[in-house]
PANUDREN-190082 format. One record per residue (C-alpha): x, y, z; residue number from 0. Coordinates in nm, 3 decimals, always signed. Example, Ala and Ser with C-alpha at 12.3 -4.5 7.8 and 13.67 -1.06 7.14 Angstrom:
<banus>
[banu [+1.230; -0.450; +0.780]; 0];
[banu [+1.367; -0.106; +0.714]; 1];
</banus>
This chain:
<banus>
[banu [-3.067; -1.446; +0.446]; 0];
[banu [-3.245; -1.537; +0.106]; 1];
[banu [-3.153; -1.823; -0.102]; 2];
[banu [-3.103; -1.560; -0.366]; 3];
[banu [-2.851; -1.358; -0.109]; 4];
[banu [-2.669; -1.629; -0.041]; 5];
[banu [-2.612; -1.730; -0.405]; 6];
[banu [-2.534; -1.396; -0.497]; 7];
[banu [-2.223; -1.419; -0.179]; 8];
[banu [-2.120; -1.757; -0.300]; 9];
[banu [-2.080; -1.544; -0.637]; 10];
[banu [-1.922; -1.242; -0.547]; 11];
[banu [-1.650; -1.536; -0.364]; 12];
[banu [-1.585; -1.752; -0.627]; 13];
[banu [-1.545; -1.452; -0.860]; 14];
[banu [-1.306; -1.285; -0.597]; 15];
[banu [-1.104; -1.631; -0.528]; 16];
[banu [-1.122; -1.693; -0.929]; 17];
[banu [-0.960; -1.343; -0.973]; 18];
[banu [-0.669; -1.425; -0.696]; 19];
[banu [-0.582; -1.745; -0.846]; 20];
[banu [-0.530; -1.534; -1.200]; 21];
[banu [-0.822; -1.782; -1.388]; 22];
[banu [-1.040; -1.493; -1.457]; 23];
[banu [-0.879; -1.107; -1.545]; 24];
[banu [-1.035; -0.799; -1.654]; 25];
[banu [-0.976; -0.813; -2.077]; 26];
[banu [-0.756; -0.466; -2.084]; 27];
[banu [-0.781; -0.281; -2.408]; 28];
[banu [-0.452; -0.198; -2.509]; 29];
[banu [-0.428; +0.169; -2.637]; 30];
[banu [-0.129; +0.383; -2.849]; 31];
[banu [+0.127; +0.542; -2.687]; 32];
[banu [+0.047; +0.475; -2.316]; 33];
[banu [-0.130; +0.129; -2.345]; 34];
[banu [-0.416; +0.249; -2.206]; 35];
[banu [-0.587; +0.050; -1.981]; 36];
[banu [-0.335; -0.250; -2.037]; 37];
[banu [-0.051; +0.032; -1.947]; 38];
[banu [-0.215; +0.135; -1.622]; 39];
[banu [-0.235; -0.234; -1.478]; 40];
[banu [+0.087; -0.347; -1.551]; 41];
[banu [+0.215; +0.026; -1.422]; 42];
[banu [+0.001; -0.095; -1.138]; 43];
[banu [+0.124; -0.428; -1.088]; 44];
[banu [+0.493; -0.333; -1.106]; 45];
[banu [+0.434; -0.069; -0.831]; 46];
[banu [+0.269; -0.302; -0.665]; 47];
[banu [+0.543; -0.514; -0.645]; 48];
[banu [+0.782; -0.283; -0.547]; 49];
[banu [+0.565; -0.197; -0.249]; 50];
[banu [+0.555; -0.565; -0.155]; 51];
[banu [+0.934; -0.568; -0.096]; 52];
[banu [+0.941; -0.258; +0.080]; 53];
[banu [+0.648; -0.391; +0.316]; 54];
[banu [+0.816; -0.684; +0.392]; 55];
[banu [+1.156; -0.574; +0.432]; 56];
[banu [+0.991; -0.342; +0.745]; 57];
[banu [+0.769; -0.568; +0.886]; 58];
[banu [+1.091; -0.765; +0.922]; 59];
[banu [+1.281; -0.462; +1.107]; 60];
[banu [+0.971; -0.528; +1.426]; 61];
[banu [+1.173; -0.787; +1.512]; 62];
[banu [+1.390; -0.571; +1.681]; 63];
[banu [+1.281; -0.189; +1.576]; 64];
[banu [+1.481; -0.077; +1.846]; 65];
[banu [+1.805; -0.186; +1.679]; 66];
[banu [+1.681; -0.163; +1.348]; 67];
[banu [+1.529; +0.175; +1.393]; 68];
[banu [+1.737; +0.336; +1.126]; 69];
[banu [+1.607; +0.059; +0.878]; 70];
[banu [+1.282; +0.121; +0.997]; 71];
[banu [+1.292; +0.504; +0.943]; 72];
[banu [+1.397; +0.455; +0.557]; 73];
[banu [+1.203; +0.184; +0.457]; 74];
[banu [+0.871; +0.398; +0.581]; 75];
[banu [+0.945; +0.675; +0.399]; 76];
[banu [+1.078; +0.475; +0.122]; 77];
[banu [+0.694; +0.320; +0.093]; 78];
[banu [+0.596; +0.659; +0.078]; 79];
[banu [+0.608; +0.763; -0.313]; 80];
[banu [+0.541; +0.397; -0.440]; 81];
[banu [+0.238; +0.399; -0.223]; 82];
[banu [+0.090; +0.775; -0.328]; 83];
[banu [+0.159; +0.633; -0.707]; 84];
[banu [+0.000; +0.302; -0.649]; 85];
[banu [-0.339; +0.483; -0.531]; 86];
[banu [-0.320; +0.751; -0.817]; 87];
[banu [-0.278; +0.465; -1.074]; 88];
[banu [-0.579; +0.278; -0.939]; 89];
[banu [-0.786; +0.621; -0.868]; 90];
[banu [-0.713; +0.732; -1.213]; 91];
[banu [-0.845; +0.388; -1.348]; 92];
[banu [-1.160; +0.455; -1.089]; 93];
[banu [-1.251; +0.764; -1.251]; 94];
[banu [-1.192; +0.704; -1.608]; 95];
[banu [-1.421; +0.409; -1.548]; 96];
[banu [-1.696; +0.624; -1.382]; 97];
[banu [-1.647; +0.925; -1.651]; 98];
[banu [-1.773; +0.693; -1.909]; 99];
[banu [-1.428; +0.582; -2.112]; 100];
[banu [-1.544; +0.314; -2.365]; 101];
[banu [-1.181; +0.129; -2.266]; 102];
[banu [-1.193; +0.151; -1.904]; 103];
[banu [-1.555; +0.077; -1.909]; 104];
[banu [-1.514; -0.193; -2.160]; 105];
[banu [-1.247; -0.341; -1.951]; 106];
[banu [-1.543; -0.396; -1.633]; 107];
[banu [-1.433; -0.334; -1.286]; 108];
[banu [-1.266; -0.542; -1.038]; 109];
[banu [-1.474; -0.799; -0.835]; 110];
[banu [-1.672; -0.663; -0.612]; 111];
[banu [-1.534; -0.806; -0.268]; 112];
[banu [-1.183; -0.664; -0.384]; 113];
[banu [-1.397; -0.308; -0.467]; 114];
[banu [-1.506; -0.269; -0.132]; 115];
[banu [-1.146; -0.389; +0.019]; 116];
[banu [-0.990; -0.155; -0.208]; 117];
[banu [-1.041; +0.185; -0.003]; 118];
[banu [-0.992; +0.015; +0.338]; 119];
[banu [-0.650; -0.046; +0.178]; 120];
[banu [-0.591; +0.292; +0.061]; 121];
[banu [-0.671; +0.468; +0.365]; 122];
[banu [-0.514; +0.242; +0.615]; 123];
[banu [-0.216; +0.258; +0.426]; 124];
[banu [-0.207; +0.621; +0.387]; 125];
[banu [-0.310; +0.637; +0.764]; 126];
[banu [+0.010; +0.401; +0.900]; 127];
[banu [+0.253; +0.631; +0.626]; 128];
[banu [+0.124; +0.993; +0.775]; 129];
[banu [+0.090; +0.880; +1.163]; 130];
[banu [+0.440; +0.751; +1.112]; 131];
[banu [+0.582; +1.042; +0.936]; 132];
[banu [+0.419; +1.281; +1.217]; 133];
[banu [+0.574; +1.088; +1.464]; 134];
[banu [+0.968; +1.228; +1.251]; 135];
[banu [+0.808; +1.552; +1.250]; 136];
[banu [+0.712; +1.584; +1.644]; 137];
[banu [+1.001; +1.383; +1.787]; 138];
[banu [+0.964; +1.164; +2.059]; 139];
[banu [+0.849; +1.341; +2.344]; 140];
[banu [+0.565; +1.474; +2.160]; 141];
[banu [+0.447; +1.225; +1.998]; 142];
[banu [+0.362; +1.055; +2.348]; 143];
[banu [+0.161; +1.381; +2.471]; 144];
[banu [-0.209; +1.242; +2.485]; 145];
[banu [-0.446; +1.431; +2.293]; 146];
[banu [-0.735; +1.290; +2.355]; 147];
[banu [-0.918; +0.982; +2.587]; 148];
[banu [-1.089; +0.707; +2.499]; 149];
[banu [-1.250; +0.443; +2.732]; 150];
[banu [-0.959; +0.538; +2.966]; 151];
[banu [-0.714; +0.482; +2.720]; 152];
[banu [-0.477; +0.752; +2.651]; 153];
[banu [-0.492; +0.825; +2.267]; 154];
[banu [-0.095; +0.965; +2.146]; 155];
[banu [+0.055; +1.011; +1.818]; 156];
[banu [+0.221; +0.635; +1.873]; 157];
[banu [-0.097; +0.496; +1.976]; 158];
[banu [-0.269; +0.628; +1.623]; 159];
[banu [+0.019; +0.519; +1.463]; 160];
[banu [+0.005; +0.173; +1.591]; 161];
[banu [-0.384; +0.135; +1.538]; 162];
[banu [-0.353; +0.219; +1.167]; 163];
[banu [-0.088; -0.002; +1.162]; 164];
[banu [-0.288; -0.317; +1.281]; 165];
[banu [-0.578; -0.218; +1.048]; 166];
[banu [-0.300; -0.169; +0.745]; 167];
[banu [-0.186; -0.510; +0.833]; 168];
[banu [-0.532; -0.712; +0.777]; 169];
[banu [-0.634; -0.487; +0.492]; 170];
[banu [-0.296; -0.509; +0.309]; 171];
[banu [-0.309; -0.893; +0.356]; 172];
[banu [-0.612; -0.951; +0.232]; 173];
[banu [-0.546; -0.739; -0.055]; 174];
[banu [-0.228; -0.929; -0.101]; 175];
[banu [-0.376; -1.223; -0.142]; 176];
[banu [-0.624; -1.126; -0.419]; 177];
[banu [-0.362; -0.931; -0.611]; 178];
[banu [-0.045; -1.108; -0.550]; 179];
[banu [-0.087; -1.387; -0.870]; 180];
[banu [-0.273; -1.144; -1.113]; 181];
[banu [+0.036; -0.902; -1.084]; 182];
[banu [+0.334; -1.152; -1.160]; 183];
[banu [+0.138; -1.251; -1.435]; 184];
[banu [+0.140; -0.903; -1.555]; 185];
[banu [+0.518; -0.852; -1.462]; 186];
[banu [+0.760; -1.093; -1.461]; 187];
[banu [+0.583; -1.379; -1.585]; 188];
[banu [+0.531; -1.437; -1.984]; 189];
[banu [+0.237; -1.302; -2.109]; 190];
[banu [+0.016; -1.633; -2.234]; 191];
[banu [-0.131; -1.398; -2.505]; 192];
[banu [+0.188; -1.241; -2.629]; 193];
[banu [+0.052; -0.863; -2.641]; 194];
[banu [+0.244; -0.589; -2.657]; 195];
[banu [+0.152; -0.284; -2.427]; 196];
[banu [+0.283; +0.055; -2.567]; 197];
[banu [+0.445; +0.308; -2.310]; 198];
[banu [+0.703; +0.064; -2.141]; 199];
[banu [+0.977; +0.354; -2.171]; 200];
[banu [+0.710; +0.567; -1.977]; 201];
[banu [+0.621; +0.332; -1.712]; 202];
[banu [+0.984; +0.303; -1.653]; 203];
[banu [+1.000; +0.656; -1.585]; 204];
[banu [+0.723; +0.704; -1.358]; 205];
[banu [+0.889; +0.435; -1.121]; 206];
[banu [+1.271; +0.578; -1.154]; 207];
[banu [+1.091; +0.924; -1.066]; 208];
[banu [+0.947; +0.717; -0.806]; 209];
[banu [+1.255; +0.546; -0.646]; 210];
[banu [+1.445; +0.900; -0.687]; 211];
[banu [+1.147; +1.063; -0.437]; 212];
[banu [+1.158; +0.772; -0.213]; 213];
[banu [+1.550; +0.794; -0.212]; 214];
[banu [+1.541; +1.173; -0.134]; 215];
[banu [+1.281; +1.175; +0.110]; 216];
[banu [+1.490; +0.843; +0.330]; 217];
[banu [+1.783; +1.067; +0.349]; 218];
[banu [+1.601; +1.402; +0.450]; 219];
[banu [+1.387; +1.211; +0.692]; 220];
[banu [+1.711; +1.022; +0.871]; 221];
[banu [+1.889; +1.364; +0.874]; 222];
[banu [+1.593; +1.487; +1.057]; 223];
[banu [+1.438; +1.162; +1.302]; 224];
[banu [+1.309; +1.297; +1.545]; 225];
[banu [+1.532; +1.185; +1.820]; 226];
[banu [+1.423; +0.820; +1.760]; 227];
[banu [+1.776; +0.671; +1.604]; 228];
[banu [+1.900; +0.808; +1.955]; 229];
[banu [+1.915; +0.467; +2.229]; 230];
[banu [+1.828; +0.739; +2.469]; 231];
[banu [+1.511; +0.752; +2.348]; 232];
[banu [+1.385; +0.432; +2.440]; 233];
[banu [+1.307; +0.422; +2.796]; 234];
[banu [+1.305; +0.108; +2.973]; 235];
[banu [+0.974; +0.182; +3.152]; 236];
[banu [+0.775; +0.214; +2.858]; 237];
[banu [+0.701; -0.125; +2.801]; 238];
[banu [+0.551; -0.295; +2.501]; 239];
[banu [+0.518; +0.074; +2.330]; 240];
[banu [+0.906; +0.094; +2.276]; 241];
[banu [+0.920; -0.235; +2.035]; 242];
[banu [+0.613; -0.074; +1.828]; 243];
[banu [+0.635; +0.073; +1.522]; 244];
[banu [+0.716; +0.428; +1.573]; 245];
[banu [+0.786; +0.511; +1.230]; 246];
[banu [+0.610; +0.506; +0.840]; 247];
</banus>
């Protein structure tokens, strides 16, 4: 590595570490009607939020996702539609950037470390959501049917499930981390320069149509599990599989 590479690491950290600590931020223009690029992070940042809760609140129901299971099952699907809105928020950003808008352009991307984080996150976490919503869909027996064999390991529907899961984990963290400051600041704590961001009505809809999705799909999901709210379905001789996460 070149003196000039590793300067240019040291940079892209500091800028990235700057960024998580909320020092530095991206100078949003602030547009009629929907706030433009001002609108979309904050509509960003409160989704954001929302899916923090929900992630925590399941990681907490591992503890005992047998009893929990129930819990489990709604919260999963209940990440769901704040989680497909979170990524078309930041995609549409992407590609009004890329198409050349003067605002979104103006604006600059994010650091570059969180640029190349960003679609790990996305497709982990759509990964761990699908794999765990196939696993409602094929009920418990199937979703331990190997499909295919790797290195002698015996590759399921769980087993997917539980790999995207440890990948969502690390990715999600990480992302956490670099996000976590720069979003309460956009949120609930007062904005330092006292601008006001048209298109807070809208915003608010987009997340009640959000939460209303999320609600619907919870209760059509538990009326339909699978089998796996059923005690029955954890079998004492499966071992470390049965206290995995077996759902979204």
């Amino acid at each position: 590595m070149t003196a000039g590479e590793g300067s240019a690491i040291r940079g892209m950290a500091v800028e990235a570490v700057e960024t998580a600590m909320g020092r530095e931020h991206r100078d949003d223009a602030v547009l009629e009607r929907t706030g433009g690029p001002a609108g979309n992070a904050r509509l960003t940042a409160w989704t954001g939020l929302v899916l923090l809760v929900l992630a925590v609140a399941e990681l907490v129901t591992l503890l005992d996702v047998r009893g929990l299971i129930s819990w489990h099952l709604a919260l999963g699907v209940l990440l769901v539609p704040p989680a497909l809105l979170k990524t078309g928020t930041t995609g549409w950003r992407i590609v009004r950037y890329y198409l050349g808008d003067r605002s979104y352009r103006a604006a600059g991307p994010p650091p570059l470390l969180l640029r190349l984080l960003g679609p790990l996150v996305v497709a982990s976490t759509l990964a761990v959501l699908g794999t765990g919503l196939s696993l409602v869909v094929l009920g418990t027996d199937s979703s331990r049917h190997g499909f295919l064999t790797v290195a002698g390991q015996r590759i399921d529907a769980l087993t997917l499930h539980q790999a995207s899961f440890a990948v969502w984990v690390v990715a999600t963290g990480l992302h956490l981390l670099a996000r976590a400051v720069p979003a309460l600041q956009l949120t609930v704590l007062p904005d330092s320069g006292g601008r006001r961001v048209p298109g807070p009505a809208k915003r608010a809809v987009a997340l009640l149509v959000t939460a209303a999705l999320a609600a619907g799909g919870a209760t059509l999901v538990l009326a339909k599990d699978g089998g796996w709210r059923s005690q029955s379905s954890f079998r004492d001789d499966e071992g470390p599989a049965q206290h995995a996460p077996l759902a979204p």
